[in-house]
matplotlib code that plots the C-alpha trace (Angstrom):
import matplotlib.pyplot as plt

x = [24.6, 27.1, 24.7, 22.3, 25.0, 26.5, 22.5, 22.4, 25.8, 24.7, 21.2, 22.5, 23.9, 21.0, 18.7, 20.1, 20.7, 24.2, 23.7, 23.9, 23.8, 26.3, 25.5, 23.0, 21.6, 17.8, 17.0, 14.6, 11.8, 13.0, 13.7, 11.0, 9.3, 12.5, 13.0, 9.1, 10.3, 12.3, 10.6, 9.0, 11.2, 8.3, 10.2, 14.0, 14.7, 16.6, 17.1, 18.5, 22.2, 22.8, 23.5, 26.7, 27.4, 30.5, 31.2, 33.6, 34.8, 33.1, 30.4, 27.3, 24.3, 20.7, 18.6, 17.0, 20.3, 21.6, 25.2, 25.9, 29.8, 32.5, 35.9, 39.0, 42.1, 45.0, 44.2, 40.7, 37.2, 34.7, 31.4, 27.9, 24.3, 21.0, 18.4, 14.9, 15.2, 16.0, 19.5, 18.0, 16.8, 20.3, 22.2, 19.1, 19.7, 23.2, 22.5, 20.4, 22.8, 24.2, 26.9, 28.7, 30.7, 29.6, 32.8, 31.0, 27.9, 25.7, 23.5, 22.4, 19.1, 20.1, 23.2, 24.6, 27.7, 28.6, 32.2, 31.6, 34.0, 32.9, 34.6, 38.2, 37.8, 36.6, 33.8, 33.3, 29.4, 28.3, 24.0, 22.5, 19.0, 17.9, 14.4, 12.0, 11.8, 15.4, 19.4, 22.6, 25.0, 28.8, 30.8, 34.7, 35.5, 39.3, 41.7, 41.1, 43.2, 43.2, 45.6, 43.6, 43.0, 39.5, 37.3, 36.7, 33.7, 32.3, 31.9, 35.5]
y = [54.0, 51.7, 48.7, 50.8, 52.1, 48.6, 47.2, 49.9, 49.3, 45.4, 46.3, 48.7, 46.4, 44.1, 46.3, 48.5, 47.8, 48.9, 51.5, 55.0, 57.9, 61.3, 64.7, 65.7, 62.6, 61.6, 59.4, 56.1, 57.3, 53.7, 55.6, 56.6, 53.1, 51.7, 53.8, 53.1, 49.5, 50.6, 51.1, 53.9, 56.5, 57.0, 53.5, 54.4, 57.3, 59.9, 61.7, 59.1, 60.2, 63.8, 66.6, 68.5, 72.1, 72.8, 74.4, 73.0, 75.7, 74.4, 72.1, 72.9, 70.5, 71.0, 72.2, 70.8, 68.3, 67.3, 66.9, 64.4, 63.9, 65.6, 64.3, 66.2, 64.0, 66.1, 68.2, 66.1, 66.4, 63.9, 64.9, 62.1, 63.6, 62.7, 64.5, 63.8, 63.3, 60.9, 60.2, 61.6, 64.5, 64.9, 64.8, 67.0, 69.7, 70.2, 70.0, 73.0, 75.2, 78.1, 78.9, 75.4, 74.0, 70.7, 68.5, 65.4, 63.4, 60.2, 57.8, 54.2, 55.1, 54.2, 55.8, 59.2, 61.1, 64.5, 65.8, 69.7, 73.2, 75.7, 78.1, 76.9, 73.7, 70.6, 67.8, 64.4, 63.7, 59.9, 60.1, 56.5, 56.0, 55.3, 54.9, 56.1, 59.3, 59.6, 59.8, 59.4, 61.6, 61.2, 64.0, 64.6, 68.1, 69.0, 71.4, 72.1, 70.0, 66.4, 65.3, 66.5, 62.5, 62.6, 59.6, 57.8, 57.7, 53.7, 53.4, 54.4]
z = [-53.0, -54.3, -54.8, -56.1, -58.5, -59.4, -59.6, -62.5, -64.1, -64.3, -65.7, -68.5, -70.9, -70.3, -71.6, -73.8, -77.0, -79.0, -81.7, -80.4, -82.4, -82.7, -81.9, -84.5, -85.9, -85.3, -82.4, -83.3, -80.7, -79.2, -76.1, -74.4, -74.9, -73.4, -70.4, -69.6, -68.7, -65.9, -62.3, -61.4, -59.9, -57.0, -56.0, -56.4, -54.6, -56.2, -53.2, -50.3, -50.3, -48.8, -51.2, -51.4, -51.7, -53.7, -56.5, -59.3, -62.7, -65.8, -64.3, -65.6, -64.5, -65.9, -63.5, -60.3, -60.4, -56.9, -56.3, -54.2, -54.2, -55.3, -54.9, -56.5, -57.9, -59.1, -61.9, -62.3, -60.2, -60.1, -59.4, -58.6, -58.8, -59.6, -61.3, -62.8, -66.4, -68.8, -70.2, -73.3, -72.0, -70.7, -74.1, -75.4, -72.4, -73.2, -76.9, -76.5, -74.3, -75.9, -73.2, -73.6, -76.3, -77.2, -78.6, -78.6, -78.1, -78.1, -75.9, -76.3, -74.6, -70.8, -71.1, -72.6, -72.6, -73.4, -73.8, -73.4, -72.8, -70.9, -68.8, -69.9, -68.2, -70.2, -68.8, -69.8, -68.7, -68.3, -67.7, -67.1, -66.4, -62.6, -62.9, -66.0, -65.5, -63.0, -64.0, -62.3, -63.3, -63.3, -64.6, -64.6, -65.0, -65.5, -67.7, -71.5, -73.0, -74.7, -72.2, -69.5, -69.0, -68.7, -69.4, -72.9, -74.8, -74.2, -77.6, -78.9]

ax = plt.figure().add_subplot(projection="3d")
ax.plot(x, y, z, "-o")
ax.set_aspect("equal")
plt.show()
């Protein structure tokens, strides 16, 4: 998993080009063209690690996600899964959620992140693209509070 996770952090800046947008701008319709370069997820599996069954307050994953860590430090969690969307469809998903409120969000194509509340805990979401169709998911959940010391937006 780790190669397969460093592979990914090495190929992100490669491909993707800098320019995300905020919450509630337009995307370029670059995306999907993009993503379409990547290899098919029938040859990356999103399923090799074993899923975890744990439940962590205020972690909200779109559906069909599988958790495959989660690993509690202090006040913070940290939580790995895969699930079979883009990182687009990511930021869309929680841009559509009614039970959530959304503090923050943008992608660069291969990569989004979400800052959300929900349930009085805060989560900072990182989404970057596996495969085409297939995301890994890293999300720090932890209290509601700016000094809750959760992760930084990349582009700050």
């Amino acid at each position: 998993m780790r190669l397969r996770m460093f592979a990914i952090v090495a190929m992100v800046p490669l491909l993707a080009a800098c320019g995300g947008t905020a919450a509630g701008q337009q995307s370029t319709g670059r995306g999907p063209g993009m993503l379409a370069n990547l290899p098919s997820c029938d040859r990356v599996p999103l399923d090799a690690d074993a899923e975890v069954d744990r439940q962590v307050t205020g972690l909200l994953l779109p559906d069909g996600a599988r958790v495959t860590s989660v690993v509690e430090q202090g006040a913070l969690t940290t939580v790995a899964a895969t699930v079979r969307m883009t990182p687009l469809d990511v930021r869309a998903h929680y841009e559509s959620r009614g039970d959530i409120d959304l503090l923050r969000a943008e992608d660069e194509v291969f990569e989004a992140e979400v800052l959300m509340r929900a349930q009085e805990r805060r989560t900072y979401l990182r989404a970057t693209a596996l495969c085409a169709d297939g995301t890994t998911l890293t999300a720090v959940v932890g209290p509601d509070s700016e000094e809750a010391g959760l992760p930084e937006f990349q582009s700050n």
